[in-house]
C-alpha positions, 0 to 999 in steps of 0.5 A: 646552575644547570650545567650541560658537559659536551663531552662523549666521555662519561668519566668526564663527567662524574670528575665534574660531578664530584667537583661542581655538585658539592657548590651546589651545581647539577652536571649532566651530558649534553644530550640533542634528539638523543645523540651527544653532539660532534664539533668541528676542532681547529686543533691546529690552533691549540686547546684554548681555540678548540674549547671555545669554538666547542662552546660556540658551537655548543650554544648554538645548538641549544638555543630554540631547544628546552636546553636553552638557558642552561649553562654549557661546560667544554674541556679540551685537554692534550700531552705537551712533550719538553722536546718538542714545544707545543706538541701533540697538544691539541692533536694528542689523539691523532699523533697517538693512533697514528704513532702508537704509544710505543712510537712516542717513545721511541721519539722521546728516546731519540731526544733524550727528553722525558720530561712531558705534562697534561694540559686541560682548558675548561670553559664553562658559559650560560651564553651571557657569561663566560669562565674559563680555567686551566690545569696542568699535570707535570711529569715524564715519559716512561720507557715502556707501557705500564698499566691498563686503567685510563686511556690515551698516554696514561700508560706512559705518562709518571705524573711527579705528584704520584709515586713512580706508577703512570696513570696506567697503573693507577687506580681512577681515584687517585689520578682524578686526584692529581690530574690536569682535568681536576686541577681545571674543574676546580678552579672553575669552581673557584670561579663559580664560588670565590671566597668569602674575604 
């Protein structure tokens, strides 16, 4: 299958490379006259409704275009922190450039909860079928910024599957191994190519 990524983010897609190629599956950025399209994000209604009004959207473009036909792979994906149900989620990248991360922080210190996880809502549709998956990656808020690799809340964010580094400070290999994103693309996978019984 001829998967499309609407995604900007080029590490976004080697993670799906290395998971869906290996099945047998071509993974590419959605490219249109040249550009990697924007969508409108309902991010006030969560992950799930941004991924699916991305894929709307997504389909959409492509059709009258040499595209049409393709399948089209979306992923949203947000930091849901204990003390504060449902939230950033969805909005994590608005919350962090307009608290910082050192503002997070100091919001977590203040409730006295550290624990935190990564959410990712991957959807993948050729415009008649449709699979969607989930993946979570639990752990905790860290007490200071530590590390450079990865973006976002990485530096602050000790997955329990590690060994007490944030995603910050470690190398890219071993936080796609553990990551909400992976955990996504590979059960869609499992989606794509059940099991043989």
């Amino acid at each position: 299958m001829r998967i499309l990524f609407a995604t900007g983010n080029e590490n976004k897609i080697i993670e799906a490379r290395e998971v869906l190629e290996p099945l047998n599956h071509s993974v590419e950025g959605l490219v249109i006259d040249g550009q990697r399209p924007d969508f409108d994000e309902p991010k006030h209604l969560g992950l799930t409704a941004v991924a699916q009004a991305k894929i709307e959207q997504a389909l959409a473009l492509i059709q009258g275009t040499s595209h049409e036909g393709s399948a089209i792979l979306v992923e949203d994906s947000g930091i849901f922190l204990d003390a504060f149900p449902e939230w950033p989620g969805a909005e994590s990248s608005d919350v962090e450039q307009k608290l910082g991360l050192k503002g997070i922080i100091e919001k977590v210190n203040e409730a006295g909860d550290r624990g935190a996880e990564y959410r990712a809502v991957a959807i993948l549709s050729d415009g008649t079928n449709h699979w969607q998956s989930d993946g979570v990656c639990r752990g905790t808020i860290s007490t200071e910024l530590r590390g450079t690799h990865g973006f976002g809340y990485d530096p602050i964010f000790i997955p329990e599957a590690g060994d007490g580094r944030t995603f910050g400070e470690l190398e890219s290999h071993y936080k796609n191994e553990v990551s909400h994103r992976k955990q996504a693309m590979e059960a869609l996978a499992r989606l794509l190519n059940p099991p043989s019984k």
